[in-house]
C-alpha positions in Angstrom: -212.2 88.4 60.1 -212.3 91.9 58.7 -213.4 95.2 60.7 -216.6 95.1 58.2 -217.0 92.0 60.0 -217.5 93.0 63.3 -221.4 92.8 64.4 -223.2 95.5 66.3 -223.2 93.2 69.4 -219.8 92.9 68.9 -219.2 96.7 68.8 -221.3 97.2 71.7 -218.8 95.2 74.2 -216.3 98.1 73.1 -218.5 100.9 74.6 -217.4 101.0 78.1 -220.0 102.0 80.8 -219.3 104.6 83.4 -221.5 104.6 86.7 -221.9 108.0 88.3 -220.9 110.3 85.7 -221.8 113.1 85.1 -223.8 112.8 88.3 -224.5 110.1 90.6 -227.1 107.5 89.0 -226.2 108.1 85.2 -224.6 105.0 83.2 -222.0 107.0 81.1 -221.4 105.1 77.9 -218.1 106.3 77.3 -216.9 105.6 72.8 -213.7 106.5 73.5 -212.9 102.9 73.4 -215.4 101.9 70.1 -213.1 104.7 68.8 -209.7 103.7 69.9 -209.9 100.0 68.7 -209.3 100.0 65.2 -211.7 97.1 64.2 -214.5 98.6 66.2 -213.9 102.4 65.0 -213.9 100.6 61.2 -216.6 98.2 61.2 -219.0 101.1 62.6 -217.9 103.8 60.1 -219.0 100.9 57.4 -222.4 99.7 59.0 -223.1 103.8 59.0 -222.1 104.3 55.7 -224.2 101.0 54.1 -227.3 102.7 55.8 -226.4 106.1 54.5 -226.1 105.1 50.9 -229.1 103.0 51.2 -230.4 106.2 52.3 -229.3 107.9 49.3 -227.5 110.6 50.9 -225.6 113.2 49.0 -223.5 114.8 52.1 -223.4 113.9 55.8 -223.9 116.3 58.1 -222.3 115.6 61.8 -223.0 117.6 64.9 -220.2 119.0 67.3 -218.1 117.3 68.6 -218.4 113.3 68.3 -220.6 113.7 65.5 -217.4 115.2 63.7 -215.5 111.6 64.1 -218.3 109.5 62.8 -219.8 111.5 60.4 -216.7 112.6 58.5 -215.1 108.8 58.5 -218.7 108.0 56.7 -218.4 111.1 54.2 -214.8 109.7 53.4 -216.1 106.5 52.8 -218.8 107.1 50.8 -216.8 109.8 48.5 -219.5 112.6 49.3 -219.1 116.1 51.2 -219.2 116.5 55.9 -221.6 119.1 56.8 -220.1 120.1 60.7 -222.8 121.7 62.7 -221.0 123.4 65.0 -221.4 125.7 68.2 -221.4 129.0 68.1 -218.8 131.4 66.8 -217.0 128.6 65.4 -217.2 129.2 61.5 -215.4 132.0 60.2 -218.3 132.9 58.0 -221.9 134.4 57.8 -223.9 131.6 59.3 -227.6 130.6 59.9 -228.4 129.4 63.3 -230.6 127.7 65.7 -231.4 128.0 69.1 -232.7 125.2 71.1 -233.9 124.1 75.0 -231.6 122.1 76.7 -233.1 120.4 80.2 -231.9 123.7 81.9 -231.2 127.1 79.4 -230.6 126.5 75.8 -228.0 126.3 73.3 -227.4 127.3 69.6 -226.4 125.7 66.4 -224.6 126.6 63.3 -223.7 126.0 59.5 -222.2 127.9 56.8 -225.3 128.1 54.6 -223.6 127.5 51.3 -222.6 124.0 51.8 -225.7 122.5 51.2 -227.3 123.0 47.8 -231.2 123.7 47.3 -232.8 119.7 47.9 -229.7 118.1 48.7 -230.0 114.8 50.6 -228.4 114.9 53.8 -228.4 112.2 56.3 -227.0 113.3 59.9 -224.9 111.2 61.4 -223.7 111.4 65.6 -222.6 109.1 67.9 -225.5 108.6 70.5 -229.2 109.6 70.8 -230.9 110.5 74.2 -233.8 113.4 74.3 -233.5 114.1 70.3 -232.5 118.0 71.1 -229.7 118.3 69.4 -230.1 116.2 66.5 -234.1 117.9 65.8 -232.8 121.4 65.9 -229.8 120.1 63.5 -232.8 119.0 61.1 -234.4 122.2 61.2 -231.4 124.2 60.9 -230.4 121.6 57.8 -233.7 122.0 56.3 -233.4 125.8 56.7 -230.3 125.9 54.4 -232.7 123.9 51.8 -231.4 120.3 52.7 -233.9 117.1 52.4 -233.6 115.7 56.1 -235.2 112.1 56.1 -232.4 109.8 57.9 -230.7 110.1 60.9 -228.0 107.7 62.0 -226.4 107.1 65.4 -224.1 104.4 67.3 -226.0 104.3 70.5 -229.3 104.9 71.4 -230.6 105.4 74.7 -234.0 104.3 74.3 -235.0 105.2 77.4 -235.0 108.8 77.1 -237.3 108.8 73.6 -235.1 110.7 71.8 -235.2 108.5 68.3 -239.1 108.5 69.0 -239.6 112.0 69.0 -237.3 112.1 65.6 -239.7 109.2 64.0 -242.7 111.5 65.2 -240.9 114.2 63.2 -240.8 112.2 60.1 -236.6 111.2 60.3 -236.1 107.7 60.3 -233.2 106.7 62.9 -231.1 104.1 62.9 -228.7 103.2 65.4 -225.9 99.9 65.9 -226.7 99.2 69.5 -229.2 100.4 72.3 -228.4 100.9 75.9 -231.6 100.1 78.1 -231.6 102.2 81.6 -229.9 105.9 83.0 
């Protein structure tokens, strides 16, 4: 069987689950071990990338850090340019930015505004959905640099904490490969 093989049930028994981290009562769901099994790593980059062409994307844009791993691998595949939105004082370059709440203090966003051309389809691609923070201000600061946002795709979601909701409610449609129900 080939890695394009692997189903999203399969690819969910690779995601292992820490208890107590970061804080007692949180079920960690750790990639590290999607991402370090060379089947699993391969068969999601290819279920991403059928849903980002089918999404007609132009470039992929992936948000710092994880986002970087996913996101490029699907850029590769599809023969199309990575978008990194990255933290702060990362880019060497004028940038646009965004600042966002976080549960406690916020945080801030960058791109180098040339990489995206005026109406460009770009479909954002990270590994896991929770609140929706991140990836909402990495739609705004997208569509600031005159990108069409309209897809989002992630490995994991954790329903639980309405974070691919409150992306629907902003008009992105999410996918994901897998779920985690619960902290």
């Amino acid at each position: 069987m080939s890695a394009q093989h692997l189903s999203p049930q399969e690819l969910k028994a690779l995601v292992r689950t820490v208890p107590d981290f970061p804080q007692p009562g949180i079920q960690f769901r750790d990639i590290t071990t999607l991402i370090g099994n060379h089947r699993g790593m391969a068969a999601s980059v290819h279920h991403l990338a059928e849903r980002a062409a089918a999404a007609g994307a132009e470039k992929i844009a992936g948000m710092e850090a994880r986002g970087f791993i996913f996101g490029a691998a699907v850029a590769v595949q599809l023969g199309i340019g990575f978008v990194p939105v990255r933290k702060p004082g990362k880019l060497p370059i004028a940038t646009i930015g965004i600042d966002y709440a976080l549960e406690y203090g916020t945080d801030r966003l960058e791109i180098d505004p040339q990489a995206i051309a005026p109406g460009q389809n770009v479909v954002m691609v990270d590994d896991l959905i929770a609140t929706g923070g991140t990836a909402l201000a990495s739609a705004e600061l997208l569509r600031m640099a005159g990108a069409q946002v309209s897809h989002a795709l992630f490995v994991i979601d954790l329903p639980d904490l309405g974070g691919a909701e409150r992306l629907r409610a902003a008009g992105i449609a999410v996918s994901t490969l897998m779920e985690f129900e619960g902290d």
